[in-house]
N, C-alpha and C positions, 0 to 999 in steps of 0.2 A: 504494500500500500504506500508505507513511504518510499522516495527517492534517494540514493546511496551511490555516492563519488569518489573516487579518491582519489590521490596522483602521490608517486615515487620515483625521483629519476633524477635530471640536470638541467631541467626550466623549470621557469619559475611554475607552481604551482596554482596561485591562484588566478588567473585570468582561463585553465585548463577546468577546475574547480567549478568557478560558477560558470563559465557556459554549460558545462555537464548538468549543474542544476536546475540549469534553466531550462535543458532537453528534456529533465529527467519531473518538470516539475506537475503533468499530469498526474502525476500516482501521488499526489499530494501538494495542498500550498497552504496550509493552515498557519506554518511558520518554517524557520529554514536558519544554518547556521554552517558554521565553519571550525575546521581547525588548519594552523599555518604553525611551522616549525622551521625556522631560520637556524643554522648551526651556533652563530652569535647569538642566538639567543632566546629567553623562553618562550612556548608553547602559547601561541596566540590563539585565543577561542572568542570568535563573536557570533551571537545568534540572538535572535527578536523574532517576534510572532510577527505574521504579515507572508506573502512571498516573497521571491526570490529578489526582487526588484528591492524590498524593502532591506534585505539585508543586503546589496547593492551599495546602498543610499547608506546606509550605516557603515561600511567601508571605505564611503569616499570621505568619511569627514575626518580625517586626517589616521585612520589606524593603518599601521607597517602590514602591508602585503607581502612583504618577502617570505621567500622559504620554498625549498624544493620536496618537501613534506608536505603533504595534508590531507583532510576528506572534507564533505560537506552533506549536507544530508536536509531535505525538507519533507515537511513531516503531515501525514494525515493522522489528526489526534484518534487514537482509543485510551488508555489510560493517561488520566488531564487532560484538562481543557488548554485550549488552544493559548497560549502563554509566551513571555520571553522565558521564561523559568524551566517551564515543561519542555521547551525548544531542545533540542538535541545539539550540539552532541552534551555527552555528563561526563562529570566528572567525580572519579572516587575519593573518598575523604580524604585523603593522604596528597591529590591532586596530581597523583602520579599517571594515573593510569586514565584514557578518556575513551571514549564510547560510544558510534555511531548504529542503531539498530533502526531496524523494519522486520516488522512482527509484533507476537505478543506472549509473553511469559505466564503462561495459567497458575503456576503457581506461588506467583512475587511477592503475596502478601504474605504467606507463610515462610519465605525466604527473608521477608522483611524484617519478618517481630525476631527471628533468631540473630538476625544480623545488628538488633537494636538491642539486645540484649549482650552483642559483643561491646557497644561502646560507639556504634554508627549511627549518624545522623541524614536523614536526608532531606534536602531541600524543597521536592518537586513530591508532582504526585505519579509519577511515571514507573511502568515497571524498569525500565531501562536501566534509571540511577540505581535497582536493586540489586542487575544485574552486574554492573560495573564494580557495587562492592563487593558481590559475592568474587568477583574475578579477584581482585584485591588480599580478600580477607583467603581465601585458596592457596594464593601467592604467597603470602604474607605465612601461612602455616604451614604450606610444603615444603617453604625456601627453596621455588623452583623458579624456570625463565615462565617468559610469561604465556610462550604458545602453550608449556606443561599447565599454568593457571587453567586457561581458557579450557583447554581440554576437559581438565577434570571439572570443572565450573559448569560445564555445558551437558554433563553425565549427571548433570543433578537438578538438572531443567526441567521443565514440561511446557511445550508449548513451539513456536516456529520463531523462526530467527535468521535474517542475515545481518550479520555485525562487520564492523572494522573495529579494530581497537589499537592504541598508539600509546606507548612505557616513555617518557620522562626520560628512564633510567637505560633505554635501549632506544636513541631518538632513528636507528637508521632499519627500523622494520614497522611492516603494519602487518597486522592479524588479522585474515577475517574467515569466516566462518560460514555455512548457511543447514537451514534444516526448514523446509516447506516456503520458502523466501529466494529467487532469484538473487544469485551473483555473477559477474562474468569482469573475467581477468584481460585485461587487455595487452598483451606482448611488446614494447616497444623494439627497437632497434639494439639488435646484437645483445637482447636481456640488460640491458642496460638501463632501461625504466620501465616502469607498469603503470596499468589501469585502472581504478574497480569502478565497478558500478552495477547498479542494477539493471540495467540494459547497454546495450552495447552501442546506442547513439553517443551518450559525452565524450566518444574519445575514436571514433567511426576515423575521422579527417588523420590520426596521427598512426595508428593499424589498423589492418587488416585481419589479424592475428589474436585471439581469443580460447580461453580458458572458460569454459562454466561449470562450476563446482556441481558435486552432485550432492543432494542429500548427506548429512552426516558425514559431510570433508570439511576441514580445515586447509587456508594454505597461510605459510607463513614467508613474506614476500620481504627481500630486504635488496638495497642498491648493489648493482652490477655482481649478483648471484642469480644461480637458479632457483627457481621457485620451488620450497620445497611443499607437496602435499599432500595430506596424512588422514587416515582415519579418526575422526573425534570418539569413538566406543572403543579401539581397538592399537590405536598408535601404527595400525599396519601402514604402510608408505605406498602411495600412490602414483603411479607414472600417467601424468595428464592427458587429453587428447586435444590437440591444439585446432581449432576449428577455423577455417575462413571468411570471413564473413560478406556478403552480396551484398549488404545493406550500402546504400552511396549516401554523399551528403544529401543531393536535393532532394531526396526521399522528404528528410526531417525539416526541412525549412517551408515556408507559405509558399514561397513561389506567386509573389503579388497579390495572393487572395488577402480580405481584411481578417480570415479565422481560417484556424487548420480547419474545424468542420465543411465549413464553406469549401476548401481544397478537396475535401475527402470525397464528400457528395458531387464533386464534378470530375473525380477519378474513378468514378465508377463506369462507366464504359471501360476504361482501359483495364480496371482491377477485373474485371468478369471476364474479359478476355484473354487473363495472365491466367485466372484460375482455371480456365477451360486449355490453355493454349499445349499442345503437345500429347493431350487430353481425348481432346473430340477433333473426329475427321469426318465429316458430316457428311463428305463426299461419297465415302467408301463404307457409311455405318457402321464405324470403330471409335469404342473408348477403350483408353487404355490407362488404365490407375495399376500398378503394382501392386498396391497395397490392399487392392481388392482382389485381384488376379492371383496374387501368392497364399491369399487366404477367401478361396471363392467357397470351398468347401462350408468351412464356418457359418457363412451367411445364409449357404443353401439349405443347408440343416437345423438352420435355426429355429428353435419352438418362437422367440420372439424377438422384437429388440428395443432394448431399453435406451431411451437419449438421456443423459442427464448433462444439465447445463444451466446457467445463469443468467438472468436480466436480459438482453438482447440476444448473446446465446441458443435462451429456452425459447423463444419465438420462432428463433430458426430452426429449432427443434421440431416445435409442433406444428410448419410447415410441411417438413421432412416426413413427419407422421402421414399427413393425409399423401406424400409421394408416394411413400414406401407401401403404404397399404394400397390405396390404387392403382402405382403401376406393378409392385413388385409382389403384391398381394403376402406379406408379410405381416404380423399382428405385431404393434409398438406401442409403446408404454414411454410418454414423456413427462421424465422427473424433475423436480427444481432439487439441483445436488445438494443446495443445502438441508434440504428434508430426509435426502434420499434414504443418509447413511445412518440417520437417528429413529428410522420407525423400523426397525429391524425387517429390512423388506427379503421379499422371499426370492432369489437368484439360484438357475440353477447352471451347472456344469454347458446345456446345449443357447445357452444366452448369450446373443452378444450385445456388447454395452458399446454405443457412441457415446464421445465424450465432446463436447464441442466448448470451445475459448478460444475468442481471441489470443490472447496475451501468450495461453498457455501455460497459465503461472493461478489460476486461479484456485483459492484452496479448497475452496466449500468440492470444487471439481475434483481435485487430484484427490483429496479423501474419498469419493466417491471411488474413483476408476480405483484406487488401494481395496478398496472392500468389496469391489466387483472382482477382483483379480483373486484375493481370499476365498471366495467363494468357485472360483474356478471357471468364471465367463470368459469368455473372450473380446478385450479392450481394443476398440480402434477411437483413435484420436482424430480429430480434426479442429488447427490451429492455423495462427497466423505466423507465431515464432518461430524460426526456424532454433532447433538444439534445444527449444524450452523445455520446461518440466514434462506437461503432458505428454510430450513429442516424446521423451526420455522413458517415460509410465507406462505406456502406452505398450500391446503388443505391435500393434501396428498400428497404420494412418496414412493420411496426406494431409499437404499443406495447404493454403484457398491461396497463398501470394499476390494476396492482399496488397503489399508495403505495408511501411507504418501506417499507423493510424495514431495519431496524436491526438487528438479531441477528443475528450470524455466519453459524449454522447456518437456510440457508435453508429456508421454511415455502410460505407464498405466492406464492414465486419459482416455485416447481415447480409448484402446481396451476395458475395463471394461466398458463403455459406452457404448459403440454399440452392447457386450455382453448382459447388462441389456436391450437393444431396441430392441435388437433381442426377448428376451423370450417375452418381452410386446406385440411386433408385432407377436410372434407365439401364443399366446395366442389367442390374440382377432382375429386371422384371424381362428383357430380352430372353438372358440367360434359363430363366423360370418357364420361358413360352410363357408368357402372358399379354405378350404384344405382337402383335401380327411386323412383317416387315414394312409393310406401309407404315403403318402407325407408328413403329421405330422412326426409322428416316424422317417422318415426318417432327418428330420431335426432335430431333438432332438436327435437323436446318431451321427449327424454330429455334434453339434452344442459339444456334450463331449467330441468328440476328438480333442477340438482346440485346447487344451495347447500340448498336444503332439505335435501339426503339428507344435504350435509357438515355442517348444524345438527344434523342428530339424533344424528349420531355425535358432536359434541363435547358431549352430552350424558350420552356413560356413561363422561365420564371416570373419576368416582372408579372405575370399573371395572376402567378402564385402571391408575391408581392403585395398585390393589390388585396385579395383576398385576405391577407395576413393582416394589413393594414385596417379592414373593418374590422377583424377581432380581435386585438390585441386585445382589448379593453377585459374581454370575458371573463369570468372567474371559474367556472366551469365549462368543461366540452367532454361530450360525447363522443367515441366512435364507435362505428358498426359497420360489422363484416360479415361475408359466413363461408362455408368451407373454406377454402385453402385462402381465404382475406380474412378470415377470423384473425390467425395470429398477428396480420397486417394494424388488424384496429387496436391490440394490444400493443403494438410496436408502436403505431400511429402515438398515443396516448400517453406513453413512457417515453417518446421523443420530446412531446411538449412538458411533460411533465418534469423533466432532468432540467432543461434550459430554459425554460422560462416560467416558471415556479408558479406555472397554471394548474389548478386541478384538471386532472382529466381522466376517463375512464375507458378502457375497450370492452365490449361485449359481442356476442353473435347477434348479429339484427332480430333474430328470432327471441330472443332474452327478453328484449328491452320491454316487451309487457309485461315480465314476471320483475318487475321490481322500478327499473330507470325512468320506463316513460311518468312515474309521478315527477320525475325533475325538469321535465318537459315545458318550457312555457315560450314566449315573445324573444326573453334574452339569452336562452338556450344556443349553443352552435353545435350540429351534429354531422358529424364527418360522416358518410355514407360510401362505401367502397360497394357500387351498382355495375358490375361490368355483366357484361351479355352471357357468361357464361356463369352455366351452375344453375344457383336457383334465381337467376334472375326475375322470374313473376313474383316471386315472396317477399326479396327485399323490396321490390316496388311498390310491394302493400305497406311493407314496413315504414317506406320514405310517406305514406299518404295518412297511416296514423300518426308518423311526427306532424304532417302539414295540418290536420286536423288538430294539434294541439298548438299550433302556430309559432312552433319549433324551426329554427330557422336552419338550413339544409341545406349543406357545401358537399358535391357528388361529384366522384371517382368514376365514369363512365367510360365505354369503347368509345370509340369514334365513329360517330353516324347516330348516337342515338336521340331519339327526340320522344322518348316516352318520359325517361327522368330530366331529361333539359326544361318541360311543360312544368316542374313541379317544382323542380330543386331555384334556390337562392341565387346558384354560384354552381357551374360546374366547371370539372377539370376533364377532358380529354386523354385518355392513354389509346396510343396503338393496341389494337387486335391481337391475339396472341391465343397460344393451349393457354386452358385453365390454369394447368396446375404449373406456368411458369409467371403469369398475371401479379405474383406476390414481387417479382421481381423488378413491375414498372410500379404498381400503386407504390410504393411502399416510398416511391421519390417526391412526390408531391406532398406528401407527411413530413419528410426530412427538410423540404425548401419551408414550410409552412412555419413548423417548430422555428428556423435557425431565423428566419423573417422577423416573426412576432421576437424571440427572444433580442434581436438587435435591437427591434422598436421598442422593446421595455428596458433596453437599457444595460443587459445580463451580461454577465459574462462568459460568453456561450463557449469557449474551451474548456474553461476551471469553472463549472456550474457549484456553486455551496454545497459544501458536505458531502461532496461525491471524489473520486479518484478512479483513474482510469483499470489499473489493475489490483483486483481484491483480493491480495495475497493473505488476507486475515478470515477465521471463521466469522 
């Protein structure tokens, strides 16, 4: 959840520092802080509540930037509230030892009272500072260095963690650590200096070259040695796998738009065509996924399959549900991971489990696929990270290659998803006979023209603009969907609702009598995703009992129609399309609508309040 930088080497440190925080400051900006180590002289730590900017602006007012040592870290609060105090990094009593964490230690408080009982004091209400004395007070009893503190400090944890940690008394190594919490090492030139960070954007421009720790590794990094890295349960020593990384700069920068989201939602043409590209031959009626090819067995046998996934994720999920079972005639079961793993749900050995994350790193997730794998299913992953956790958990997968996605409020995460679940589910329903070859082919030259269809819809934005512009004001909205735009109007709904701090609700259009249409009146806005396929007579009834309650009606239609044009407020036009690819154009005119109203109110539609890009915490 928080953000974690570091640098070790023969430049300067901080100017390497904050731009990393400042790539890195999705996954958190409640506050943000620093540590700089000059060899003349002591350990400078500045940190303040605010973002990255703020602690910026508190550096330039005259404090020594020098030092070819440091980290930096901004932080998405769980224990304390958002504070200078609570700000990271801490420091242990003694001030020797300091401490950059993302995660959460379950059992601090009891870690606490014993360590208050030794004669320690702490300042903050953080488990972090608990952690930093427990390092300390380990130190301090074993009379060992301090990777040995760490070690045994972290065998008496509970809970997830990636750390750095930096001795006073050993100024030329940093420590860090990880357990359910991305880390990833950056190699510089001839081992000569290193990286850390929680993703591999702060430091992209100076390697190529990258380390990410697995689970329950320690590495302990010092200037112009090798990195050594070791088992945290076990002390056994590790030989790393040095990874390449694809990521380029202009991936992570705007590229002239006024918000990454704004960038994201108008890379989606190209990102659906990256996800499909080498994929789908539409010409010759060939997908071709590995990941599903080396393990077709699995899915054919399968009794069911279980999605489990998160927030935008779980939408793409229960898109995927209605693929899988109409084209591939498969029986699916879509979980939100964080439920999954706590109602002792029943998995059995002929089960496979999709797992789907952006980031990769999501924990409520990776618990899941751990107790799916327990159980003895069969885990396939689908991410955007390439080397992330789930990618690593996972028995197998693919990737949507996506690029980044910097803004909160996912854009590209979702269509490249349900892109990649599309060819899965045309795949195995070919494979099954369950689709004639017309009908194949036909889906597969439908399925190539979706970035065109998604180009011409980001075309009437000012449209959308306009539309945005009468309802900013609203305090509630409705959406409605039904089959495969159900989870549309869910996604619709959690888009306005992330960035522009509107309530809003998604339902099946068929719901909305059994409880919503009392909220129905004059000031009401209700999204209606009306496209010619499916049940389209129903929701038309649906749009005539909103108009009878004088519910005012913003409609998602094909092109050509003039049945919901006669009735609707405001319509929006999508290209003709299958059905069950249709989630892949509505689902734009929701993201331009959201990002619209959130500009016109003012929001701050990358770093939406209280939100963070990746939820590497339960």
């Amino acid at each position: 959840m928080c953000g974690i930088t570091g640098y070790i080497g023969y430049r300067n440190a901080y100017p390497i520092i904050i731009k990393g925080l400042q790539r890195l400051e999705y996954r958190g900006y409640d506050s943000a802080g620093i540590l700089l180590y000059n060899d003349n002289e002591d350990a400078l730590i500045s940190k303040t509540k605010g973002k990255v900017s703020d602690l910026e602006e508190l550096m330039n007012s005259g404090i020594s930037k020098e030092g070819n040592i440091g980290f930096g870290h901004t932080r998405w609060a769980t224990h304390g509230v958002p504070n200078d105090v609570n700000s990271h990094p801490h420091t242990s009593n003694s001030g020797n030892l300091v401490i950059i964490h993302n995660g959460i230690i379950e059992n601090y408080d009891s870690i606490k009272k014993e360590l208050t009982k030794r004669g320690y004091t702490f300042k903050s209400d953080t488990d972090t500072e608990v952690l930093i004395n427990l390092i300390e007070e380990v130190k301090k009893t074993n009379n060992c260095k301090l990777g040995k503190a760490i070690q045994i400090a972290l065998n008496e944890v509970i809970g997830a963690y990636a750390i750095t940690v930096f001795d006073k008394e050993k100024p030329d190594e940093l420590v860090v650590a990880r357990l359910g919490s991305p880390i990833a090492i950056g190699i510089g030139k001839e081992n000569k200096e290193f990286f850390i960070a929680s993703d591999a954007s702060p430091f992209i421009e100076y390697t190529k070259n990258a380390i990410y720790l697995e689970d329950g590794e320690m590495a302990i990094i010092r200037k112009d040695k090798e990195i050594e890295i070791r088992k945290i349960n076990d002390d056994s020593i590790i030989t790393p796998e040095i990874q390449q990384l694809k990521m380029n700069l202009e991936q992570i920068e705007k590229g002239g738009y006024d918000h990454f989201m704004l960038k994201e939602i108008y890379e989606q043409p190209h990102a659906i065509t990256d996800t499909y590209r080498g994929r789908l031959i539409a010409n010759k009626g060939i997908i071709r996924m590995a990941g599903i090819d080396d393990n077709m067995e699995k899915f054919l046998n399968a009794d069911r399959i279980i999605i489990v996934a998160c927030g935008t994720s779980w939408h793409a999920g229960l898109v995927a549900e209605y693929l899988f079972e109409d084209l591939a005639r498969i029986p699916v079961e879509v979980e939100y991971a964080s439920e999954f793993r706590y109602r002792n749900p029943i998995i059995n050995d002929n089960d496979v489990v999709i797992a789907i994350s952006q980031s990769g790193e999501t924990a409520d997730t990776l618990a899941a696929i751990k107790l799916a794998k327990e159980k003895g299913a069969f885990v396939f992953g689908i991410c955007n990270v390439v080397g992330s956790s789930i990618a690593r958990e996972a028995h197998a997968g693919a990737y949507t290659h996506a690029g980044p996605e910097i803004g909160v409020a996912s854009t590209k995460a979702f269509t490249t998803q349900i892109t990649l679940l599309s060819l899965i589910a045309l795949k195995l329903g070919k494979k099954k006979g369950n689709l004639s070859n017309a009908k194949y082919h036909n889906y597969l030259q439908e399925l190539e023209l979706i970035p065109k269809k998604v180009e011409s819809l980001l075309a009437i934005d000012e449209k959308v603009k306009h539309i945005a512009s009468v309802y900013k004001d609203a305090t509630n909205c409705l959406y409605l969907g039904r089959g495969f735009n159900f989870p549309v109007a869910l996604e619709g709904a959690l888009k306005l609702k992330e960035i522009s701090y509107i309530h809003a609700e998604g339902y099946p259009a068929a719901e909305m009598k059994h409880g919503p249409i009392a909220l129905i009146d004059e000031n009401m806005p209700i999204f209606v995703i009306a496209t010619n396929k499916g049940h389209y007579e129903k929701v038309v009834s649906n749009i005539q009992e909103i108009k009878a309650r004088k519910g005012k009606i913003i409609a998602i239609v094909t092109e050509g129609d003039t049945t919901v044009k006669e009735i609707a407020d405001h319509i929006i036009e999508i290209p003709d399309t299958e059905e069950a690819f249709t989630p892949l154009l509505t689902t734009i005119p929701f993201q331009l609508l959201s990002y619209h109203i959130a500009v016109m109110l003012n929001r701050n539609v990358d770093q939406p309040r209280n939100l963070a890009k990746a939820v590497t915490v339960e």
